[in-house]
N, C-alpha and C positions, 0 to 999 in steps of 0.2 A: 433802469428802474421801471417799475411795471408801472400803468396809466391809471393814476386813482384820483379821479377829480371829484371833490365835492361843492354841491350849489348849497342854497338855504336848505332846501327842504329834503334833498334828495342825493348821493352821490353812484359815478360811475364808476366799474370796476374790469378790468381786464384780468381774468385768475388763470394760475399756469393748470397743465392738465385739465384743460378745458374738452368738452366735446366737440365737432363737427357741428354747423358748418360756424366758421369765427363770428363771433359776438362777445356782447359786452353786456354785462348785468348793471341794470339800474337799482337800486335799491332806497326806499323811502321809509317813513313811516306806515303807512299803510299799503305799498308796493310795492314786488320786486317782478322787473319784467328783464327778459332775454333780446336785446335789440340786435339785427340782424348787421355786420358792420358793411359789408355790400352795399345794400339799400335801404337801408337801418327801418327796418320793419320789424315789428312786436312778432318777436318768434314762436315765445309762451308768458306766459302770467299777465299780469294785470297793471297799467301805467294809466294817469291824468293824463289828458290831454294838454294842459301847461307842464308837464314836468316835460312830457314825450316832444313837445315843441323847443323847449329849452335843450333838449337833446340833440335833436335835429338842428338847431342851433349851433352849439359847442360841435356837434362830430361833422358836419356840414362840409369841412374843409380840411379833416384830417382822415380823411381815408387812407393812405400811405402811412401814415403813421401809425394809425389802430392795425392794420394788417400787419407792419413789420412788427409791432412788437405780440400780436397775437401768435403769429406765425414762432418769435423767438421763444415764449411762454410754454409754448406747445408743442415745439420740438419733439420727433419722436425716433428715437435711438432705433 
C-alpha cells in the first residue's frame, strides 16, 4: 500500500511514476512542496516551516521505508 499519511493541516504522499531523484509531496492548503527522501530537503515548491518540521519529524526514522516503497512505486520495466 503506497504511504499516504495525513497531519491536521497538511498530508504526505509517495505517487507511482514519480520522477527522479525519490521524494515525497507534501501537500496543504496553501502548499505543496517536493521533499527530498535522502536528506528530506525542499526540492521544489513552497512549505511552512511547521509543517516542514512536522515532516522531518514523521520521515525522521523512516528512510528505509520511504525508499522501499518509492523504489516499488517506481519500478521501471
Amino acid at each position: 500500500m503506497p504511504i499516504d499519511k495525513t497531519f491536521d493541516a497538511f498530508r504526505i504522499e509517495l505517487r507511482s511514476r514519480d520522477h527522479a531523484p525519490p521524494h515525497f509531496h507534501v501537500v496543504g492548503p496553501d502548499f505543496h512542496a517536493l521533499i527530498a527522501i535522502r536528506d528530506l530537503q525542499v526540492l521544489r515548491g513552497t512549505i511552512t516551516r511547521r509543517a516542514l518540521a512536522e515532516v522531518a519529524a514523521w520521515a525522521g526514522g523512516r528512510h528505509d521505508e520511504l525508499m522501499a516503497e518509492w523504489r516499488r512505486l517506481n519500478e521501471r520495466d
